[in-house]
C-alpha atoms as one frame of an Amber mdcrd trajectory, in Angstrom:
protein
 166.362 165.112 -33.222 163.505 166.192 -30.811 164.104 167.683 -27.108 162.757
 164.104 -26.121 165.545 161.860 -27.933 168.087 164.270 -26.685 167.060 163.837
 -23.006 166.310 160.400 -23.018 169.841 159.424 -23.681 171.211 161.794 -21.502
 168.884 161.364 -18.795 169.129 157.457 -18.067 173.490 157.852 -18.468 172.866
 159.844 -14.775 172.770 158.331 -11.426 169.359 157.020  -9.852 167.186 158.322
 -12.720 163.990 156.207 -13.466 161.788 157.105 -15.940 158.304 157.151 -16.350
 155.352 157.403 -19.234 152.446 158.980 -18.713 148.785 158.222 -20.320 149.721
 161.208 -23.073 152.848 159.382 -23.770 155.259 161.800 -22.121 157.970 160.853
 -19.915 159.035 162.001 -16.971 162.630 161.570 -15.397 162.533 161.432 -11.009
 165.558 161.107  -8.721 164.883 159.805  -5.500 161.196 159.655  -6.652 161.314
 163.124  -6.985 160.579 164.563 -10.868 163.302 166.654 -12.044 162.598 166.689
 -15.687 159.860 165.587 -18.105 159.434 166.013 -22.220 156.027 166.263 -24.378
 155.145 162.747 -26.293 156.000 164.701 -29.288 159.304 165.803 -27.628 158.620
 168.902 -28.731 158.662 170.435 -25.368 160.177 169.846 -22.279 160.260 170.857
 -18.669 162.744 171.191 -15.869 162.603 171.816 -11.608 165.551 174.294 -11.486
 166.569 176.247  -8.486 164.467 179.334  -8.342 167.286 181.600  -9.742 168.447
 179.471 -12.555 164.622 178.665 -13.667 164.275 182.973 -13.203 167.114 183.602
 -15.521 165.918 180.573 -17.660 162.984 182.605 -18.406 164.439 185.340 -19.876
 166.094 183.250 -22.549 164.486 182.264 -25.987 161.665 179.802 -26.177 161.334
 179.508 -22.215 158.268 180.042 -19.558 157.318 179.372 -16.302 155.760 175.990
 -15.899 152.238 175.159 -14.811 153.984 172.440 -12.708 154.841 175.097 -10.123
 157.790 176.976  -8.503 161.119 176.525  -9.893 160.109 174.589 -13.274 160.667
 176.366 -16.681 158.929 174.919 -20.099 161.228 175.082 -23.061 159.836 175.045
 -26.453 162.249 176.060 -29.192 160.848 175.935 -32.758 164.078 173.440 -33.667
 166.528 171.882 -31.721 169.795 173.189 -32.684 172.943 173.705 -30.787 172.194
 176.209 -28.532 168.722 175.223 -27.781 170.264 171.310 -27.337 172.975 173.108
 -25.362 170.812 175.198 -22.909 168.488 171.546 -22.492 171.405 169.492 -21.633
 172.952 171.557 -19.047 168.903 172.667 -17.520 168.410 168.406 -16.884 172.039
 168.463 -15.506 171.317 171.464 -12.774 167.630 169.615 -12.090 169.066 166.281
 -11.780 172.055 167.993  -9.473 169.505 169.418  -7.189 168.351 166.097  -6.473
 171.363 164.914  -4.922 170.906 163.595  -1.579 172.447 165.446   1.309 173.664
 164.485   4.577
């Protein structure tokens, strides 16, 4: 299974999530038309908008930079997707999608 499959299912199971495919085939998950998470056509990588201390300790895990998408998103890239990497991606898409919420 590839980070891609993983999220997918996950993703569209939470509240308000749309998801989108870019021209390289990758797909990006938004929440009140706001991206949250997106994975690599080859779902070999993926990337999450995490609140700037979770996406700083993200970075000090395994397998995890900063992303070129900006502030608060980390790039995960593990060389397989085992437990603890599909662990680690599942509850990184929960905290993005979390931050999302709307707020009164």
């Amino acid at each position: 299974m590839t980070l891609r499959e993983l999220l997918a299912d996950e993703a569209m199971a939470m509240s308000g999530v749309m998801a989108t495919i870019g021209p390289d085939r990758s797909i990006t998950w938004t929440r009140n038309d706001r991206p949250f998470a997106a994975a690599s056509a080859d779902g070999s990588t993926a990337e999450f908008a995490l609140e700037p201390a979770v996406a700083a300790a993200a970075t000090r895990t395994p397998d995890v930079t900063p992303s070129s998408r900006g502030p608060g998103w980390v790039t995960f890239s593990p060389p397989d997707v085992d437990d603890h990497a599909a662990d680690r991606a599942l509850a990184w898409l929960a905290s993005a999608h979390r931050r999302l919420e709307l707020r009164n």
